[in-house]
N, C-alpha and C positions, 0 to 999 in steps of 0.2 A: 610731329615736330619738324620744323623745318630750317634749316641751318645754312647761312647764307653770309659768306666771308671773302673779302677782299682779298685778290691773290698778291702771292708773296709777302706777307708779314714779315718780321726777324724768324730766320729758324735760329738754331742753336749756335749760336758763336763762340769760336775758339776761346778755349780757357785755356790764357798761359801757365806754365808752371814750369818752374826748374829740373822737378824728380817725378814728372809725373807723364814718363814714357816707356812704350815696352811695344814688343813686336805689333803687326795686326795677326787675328784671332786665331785661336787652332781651326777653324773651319776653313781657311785659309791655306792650311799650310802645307797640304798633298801639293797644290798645284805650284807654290813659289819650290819646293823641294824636285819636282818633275822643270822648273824652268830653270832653275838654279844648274840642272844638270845639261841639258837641252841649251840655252843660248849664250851668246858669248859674254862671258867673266870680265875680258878683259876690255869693253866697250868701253870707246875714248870720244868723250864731248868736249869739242871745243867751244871757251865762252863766244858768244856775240860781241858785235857792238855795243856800246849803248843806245843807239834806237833800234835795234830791233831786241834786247833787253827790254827796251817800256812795251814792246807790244806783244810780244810772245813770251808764253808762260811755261817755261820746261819743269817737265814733270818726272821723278824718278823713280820706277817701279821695280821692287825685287821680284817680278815673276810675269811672264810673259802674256800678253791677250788673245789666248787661246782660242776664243769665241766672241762674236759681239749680242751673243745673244740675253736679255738682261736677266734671263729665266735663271740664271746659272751662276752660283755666288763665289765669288772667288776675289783674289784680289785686282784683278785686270779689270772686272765686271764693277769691282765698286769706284773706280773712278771713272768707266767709262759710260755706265748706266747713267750719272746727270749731267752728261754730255750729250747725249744722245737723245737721249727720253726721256719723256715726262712720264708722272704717275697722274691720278686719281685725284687724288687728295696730298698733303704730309702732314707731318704728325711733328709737333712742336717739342721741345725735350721735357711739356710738361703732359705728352700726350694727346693733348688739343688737338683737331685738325684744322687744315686750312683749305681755301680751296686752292685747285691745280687744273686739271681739262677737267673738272667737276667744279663749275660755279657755283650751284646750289646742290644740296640733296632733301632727303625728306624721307623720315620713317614713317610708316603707317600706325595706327593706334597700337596694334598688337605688335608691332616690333619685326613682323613678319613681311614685309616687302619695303625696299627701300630703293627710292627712285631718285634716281642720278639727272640731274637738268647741264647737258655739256656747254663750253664753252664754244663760243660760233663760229671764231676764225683762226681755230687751230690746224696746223697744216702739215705736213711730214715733209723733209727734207729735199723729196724730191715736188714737192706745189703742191700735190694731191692734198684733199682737204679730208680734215679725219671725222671720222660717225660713229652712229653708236654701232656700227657694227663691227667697228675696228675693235669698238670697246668687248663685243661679246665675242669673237675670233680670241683677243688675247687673255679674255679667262678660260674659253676653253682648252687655249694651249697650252695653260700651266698646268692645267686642270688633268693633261692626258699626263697618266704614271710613263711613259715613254720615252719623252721628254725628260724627265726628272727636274725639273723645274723646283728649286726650294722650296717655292710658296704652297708645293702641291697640297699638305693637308688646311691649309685655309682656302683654298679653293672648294672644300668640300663643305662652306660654309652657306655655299649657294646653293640651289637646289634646281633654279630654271633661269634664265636670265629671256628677257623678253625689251624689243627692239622697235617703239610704235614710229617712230619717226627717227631723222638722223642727230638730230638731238638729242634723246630722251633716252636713257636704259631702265629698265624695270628689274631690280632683282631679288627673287622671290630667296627670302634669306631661311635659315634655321640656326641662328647663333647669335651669340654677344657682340652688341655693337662695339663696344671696343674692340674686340677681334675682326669685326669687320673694319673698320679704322683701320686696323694691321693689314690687312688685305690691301685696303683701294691704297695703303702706303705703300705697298711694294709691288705694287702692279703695276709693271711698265705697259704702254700700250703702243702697239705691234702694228704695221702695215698689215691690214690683211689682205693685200693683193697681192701679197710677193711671201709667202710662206718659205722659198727656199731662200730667200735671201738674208737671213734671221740672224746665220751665224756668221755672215760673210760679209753684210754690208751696215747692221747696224742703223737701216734708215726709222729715223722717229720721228719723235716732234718739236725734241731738243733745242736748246739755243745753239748747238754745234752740230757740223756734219763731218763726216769722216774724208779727208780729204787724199790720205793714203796710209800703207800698211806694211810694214815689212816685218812676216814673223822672225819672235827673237830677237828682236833690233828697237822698233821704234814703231809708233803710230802717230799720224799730226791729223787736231781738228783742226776746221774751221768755222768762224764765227756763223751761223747760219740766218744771211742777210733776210730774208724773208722770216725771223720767230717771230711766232707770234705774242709774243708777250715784249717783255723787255728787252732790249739788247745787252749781251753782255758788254763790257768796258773792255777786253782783252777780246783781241782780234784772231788770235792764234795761241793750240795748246798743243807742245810738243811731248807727247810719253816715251820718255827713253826707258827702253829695258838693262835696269842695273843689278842684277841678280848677286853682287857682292856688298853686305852692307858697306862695311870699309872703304869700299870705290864709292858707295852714292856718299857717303860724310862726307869725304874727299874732296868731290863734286861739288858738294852742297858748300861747301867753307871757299871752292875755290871761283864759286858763281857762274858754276858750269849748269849746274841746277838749282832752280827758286823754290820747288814743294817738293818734300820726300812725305806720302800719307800714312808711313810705316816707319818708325824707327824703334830701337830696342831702348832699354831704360840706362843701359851704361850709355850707347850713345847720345840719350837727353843728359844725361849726365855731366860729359865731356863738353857740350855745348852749353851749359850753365854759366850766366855768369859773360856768355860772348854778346855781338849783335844779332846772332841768330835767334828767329823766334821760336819757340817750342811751345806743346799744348796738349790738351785732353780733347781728342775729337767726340769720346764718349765716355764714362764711368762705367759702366753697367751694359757695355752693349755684349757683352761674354762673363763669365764666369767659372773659377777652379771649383771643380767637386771633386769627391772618391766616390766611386761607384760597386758595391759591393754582390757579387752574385749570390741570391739568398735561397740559391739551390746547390751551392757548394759548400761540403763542410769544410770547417768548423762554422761555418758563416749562414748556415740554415739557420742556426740558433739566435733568435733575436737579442739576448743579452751579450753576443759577443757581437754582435752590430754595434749596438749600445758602446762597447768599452771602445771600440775604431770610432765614434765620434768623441767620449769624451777625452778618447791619447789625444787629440789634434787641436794644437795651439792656431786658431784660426788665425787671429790676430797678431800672430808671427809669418803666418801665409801671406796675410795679407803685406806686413811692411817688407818683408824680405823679395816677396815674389810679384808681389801686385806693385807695391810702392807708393809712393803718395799718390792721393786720390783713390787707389784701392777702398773697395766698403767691404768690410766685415758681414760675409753671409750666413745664417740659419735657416733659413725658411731661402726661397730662391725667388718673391716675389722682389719687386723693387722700391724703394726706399720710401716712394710718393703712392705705394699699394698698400696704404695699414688699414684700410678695412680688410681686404682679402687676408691681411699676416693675425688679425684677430687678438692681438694683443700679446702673439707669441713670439713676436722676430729676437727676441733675446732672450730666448730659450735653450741655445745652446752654449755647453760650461766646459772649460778646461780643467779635468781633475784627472791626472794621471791616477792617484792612487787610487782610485772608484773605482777605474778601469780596470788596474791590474789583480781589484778583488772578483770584477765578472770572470775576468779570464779565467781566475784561480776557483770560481766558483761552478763555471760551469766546464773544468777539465781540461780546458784549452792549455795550458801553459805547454809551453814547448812547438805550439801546433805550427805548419808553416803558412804562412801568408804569404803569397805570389803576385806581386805585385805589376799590373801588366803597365807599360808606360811608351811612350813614342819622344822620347827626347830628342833623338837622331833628328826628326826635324821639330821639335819647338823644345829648343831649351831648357827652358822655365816647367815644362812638365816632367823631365827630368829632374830637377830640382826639388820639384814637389816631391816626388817617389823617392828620394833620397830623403825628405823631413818625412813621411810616412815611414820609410824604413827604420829609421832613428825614432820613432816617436812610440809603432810597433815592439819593439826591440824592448822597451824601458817596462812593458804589461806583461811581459813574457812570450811574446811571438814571435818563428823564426822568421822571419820577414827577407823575403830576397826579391829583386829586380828582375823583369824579363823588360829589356828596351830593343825596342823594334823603330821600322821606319813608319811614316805616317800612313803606306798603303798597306801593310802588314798589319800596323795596329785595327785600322778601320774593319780587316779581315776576319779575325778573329774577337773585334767587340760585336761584330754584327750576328756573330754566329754562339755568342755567351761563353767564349771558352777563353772562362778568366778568372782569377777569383776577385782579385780587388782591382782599381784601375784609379790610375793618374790620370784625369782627364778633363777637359772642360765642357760647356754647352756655350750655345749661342744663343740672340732672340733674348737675352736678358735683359733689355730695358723695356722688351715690348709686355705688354698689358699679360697679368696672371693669366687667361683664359686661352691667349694666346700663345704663351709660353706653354701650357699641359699639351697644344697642338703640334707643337711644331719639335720640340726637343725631344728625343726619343727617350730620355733616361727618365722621362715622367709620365710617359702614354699610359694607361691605365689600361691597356691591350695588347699582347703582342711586345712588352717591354723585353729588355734584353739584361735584364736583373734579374730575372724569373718571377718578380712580383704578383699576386695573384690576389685581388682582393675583389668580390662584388661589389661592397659597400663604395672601395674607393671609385671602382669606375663608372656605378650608379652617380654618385657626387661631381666625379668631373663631365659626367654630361649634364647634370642639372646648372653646373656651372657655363660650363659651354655655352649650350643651345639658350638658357635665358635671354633675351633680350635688352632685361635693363636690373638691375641690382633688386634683389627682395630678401621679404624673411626666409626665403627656403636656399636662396643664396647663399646669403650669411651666416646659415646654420651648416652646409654644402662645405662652405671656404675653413669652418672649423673643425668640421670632421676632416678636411684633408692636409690641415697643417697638422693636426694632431697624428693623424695617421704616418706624415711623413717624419717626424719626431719620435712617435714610438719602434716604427717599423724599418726604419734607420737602412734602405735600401740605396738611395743616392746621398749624399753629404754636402751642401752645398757649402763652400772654405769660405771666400770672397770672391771679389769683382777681378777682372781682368782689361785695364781700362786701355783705349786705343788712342796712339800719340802720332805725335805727328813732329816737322821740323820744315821751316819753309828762311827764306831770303828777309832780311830784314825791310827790303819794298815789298814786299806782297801784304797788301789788307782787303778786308772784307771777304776771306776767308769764312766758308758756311759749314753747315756739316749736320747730318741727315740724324735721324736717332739712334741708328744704327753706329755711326761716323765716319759713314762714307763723306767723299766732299761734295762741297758744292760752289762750283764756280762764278756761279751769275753775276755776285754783287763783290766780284774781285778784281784788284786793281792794281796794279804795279806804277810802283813810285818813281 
């Protein structure tokens, strides 16, 4: 099959909304809590003119650009990666791709090698013109565990990549082509002549080049006169680092800044109703689960799994903590995956009293429940562990809080020393196949729940490694929804949807599937 798409289509455009804003993700939020601590608080922007307002685009970040390397996800990285870099392909919000430095591609009959045809006069910042060996250099970078690179377990989607010409990549795949979609999406591609300059210079192939840097303070692109594609319409983006929300609203009302790509939902809130615009940059690109250790008791016992899913009012999670836009989770695929969800997505039911007969049934009453949670830095998970506590409380469980910081938490979920947890996952709008890759609370290996099942982990590689959807697929996706329903190890609540807040001139605002942004087709009025 060969797939052959005009570059830049519409990707995913901002969806205004009143109430439908909340921080960016917990995957995030070690690093704005390490910047929040690290740079200056009290950082004072003066507005501009009005012409240099129409040409430069100030941008306000709660946490500082620790790296420019795009391997490494964080908040600095997701505004600065489609400045910088291009990817592969991108992936449309209805999962489609499109092409990017891949103008065509092409699977082989059996799904097992897929050949990349590059674009000709794509260039890296500094002229040099980019190949396909840039292209096989930057999967084996993410590729090296060293690195720690996010994408690392989709990189193990590939088995050999092969280089016949500076055009042309070959790569010999063992996975789901939508997983592979996932991949060429979040592949940025990397100079390979300058490997030490990765984290420091940021040179790509980007519409923008980094034109300077001051950690803690500010970074400024510029338009990079030579892309090869389109040029942007904004000629300059300034990232001021505002590590106090309160200061970027501030800012943002006092047209000291045009884009904030994080804001919380009391502050969409407060902004309801003004000239400022507000939005959903994503639904589904994170999600609230409990995640429950199924080697601690009372919690080995699968009926008292069972009663922690049906104490919990999801759909109170969702409008109290998600908020509009919020989707109501059961199963953790996403809303446009109802073959994979098999007919089960609303399979889960709120009946406290159900609950508090397992509890009473299988001895538990009184038992305590240790709730591990990381509020200190993200709020809303916090909050969550407070409706689990209350929700636990009402089945007969003693239910207490341990709130940690977000490096503490990370400490002890990796090492399974917890009984139940407030927490969320990322990678929730990307494709089922790739979601069992990439989020640890569903690896069917090595999980940090203690899960232990052959059947499941047999199914999530038949899922996996498939190539293209079949009966032994679809038979695969129902053994694992039903498994994660009966054996009640992770709990998916809802969605955790990422907002934003920008200048009432700023349009043609874009935004990745993830809801990182994207600047290209943006314009100040």
């Amino acid at each position: 099959m060969t797939i052959v798409l005009l570059r830049r289509p519409a990707r995913k455009a901002p969806q205004k909304s009143e109430s439908s804003h909340m921080s960016f993700a917990n995957l995030f939020r070690s690093a704005i809590v390490v910047a929040a601590c690290a740079a200056s608080a009290g950082l004072l922007i003066h507005p501009t003119n009005a012409h240099a307002a129409a040409s430069v685009l100030r941008v306000g970040l709660q946490a500082d650009i620790s790296s420019f390397d795009p391997t490494r996800l964080n908040l600095g990285t997701a505004v600065t990666n489609g400045l910088l870099f291009n990817t592969l392909i991108y992936l449309d919000e209805k999962g489609t791709p499109h092409a990017e430095l891949a103008k065509s591609w092409t699977f082989s009959p059996d799904g097992k090698t897929l050949t990349l045809n590059l674009v000709d006069n794509a260039t890296f910042a500094d002229g040099r013109k980019m190949t396909s060996k840039d292209v096989a250099f930057s999967l084996d970078y993410a590729g090296t565990p060293a690195v720690g690179a996010n994408i690392l377990p989709f990189t193990k989607l590939v088995e050999k990549v092969e280089t016949p010409d500076d055009r042309t990549v070959v790569l010999h795949v063992n996975g789901s082509q939508r997983a592979l979609y996932d991949l060429l999406d979040l592949l940025y591609v990397l100079d390979s002549e300058h490997p030490k300059d990765i984290h420091t210079k940021g040179t790509g192939t980007g519409p923008y080049k980094l034109a300077s840097y001051e950690p803690g303070q500010s970074a400024t692109f510029v338009r990079n006169e030579n892309y090869w594609g389109e040029k942007p319409a904004i000629p300059r983006i300034e990232v001021k680092v505002l590590p106090d929300a309160q200061s970027a609203i501030a800012q943002l009302r006092a047209g000291a800044i045009d884009f904030l790509p994080s804001i919380s939902r009391q502050d969409s809130q407060q902004l309801a109703g003004s000239t400022f615009k507000t939005g959903i940059a994503s639904a589904e690109a994170y999600a609230f689960d409990v995640g429950i250790n199924v080697a601690k008791p009372p919690f080995d016992n699968p009926e008292v799994r069972k009663a922690i899913s049906l104490s919990l009012d999801r759909q109170r999670i969702a409008t109290e903590i998600g908020g509009d836009g919020s989707i109501v989770k059961c199963l953790p695929w996403t809303v446009r995956d109802t073959a994979e969800s098999a007919g089960l997505q609303d399979s889960c039911k709120y009946d406290p009293t159900a609950a508090k007969a397992l509890i009473d049934k299988a001895g538990a009453n009184g038992a305590t429940a240790e709730i591990l949670s990381s509020g200190q830095s993200a709020p809303e998970l916090g909050t969550l562990a407070q409706i689990m506590q209350s929700s636990f409380a009402q089945i007969g469980l003693n239910a207490k809080i341990t709130d940690l910081s977000g490096t503490a938490f990370v400490a002890q979920f990796r090492k399974s020393q917890f009984q139940l947890t407030s927490h969320s996952y990322g990678r929730a709008g990307r494709s089922p196949a790739a979601l069992l890759l990439s989020a640890v609370v569903f690896w069917s290996n090595g999980n940090v729940m203690g899960v232990k099942s052959t059947s499941y982990a047999d199914d999530v590689k038949t899922v996996v490694s498939s190539p293209v959807a079949n009966a032994d697929t679809a038979a695969a996706w129902k053994r694992i929804d039903e498994f994660m329903l009966s054996d009640n190890w992770v709990l998916p609540l809802a969605t955790q949807p990422l907002r934003w807040a920008s200048s009432p001139k700023l349009d043609g605002l874009q935004f990745t599937l993830d809801g990182s942004p994207v600047f290209d087709k943006a314009i100040l009025n």
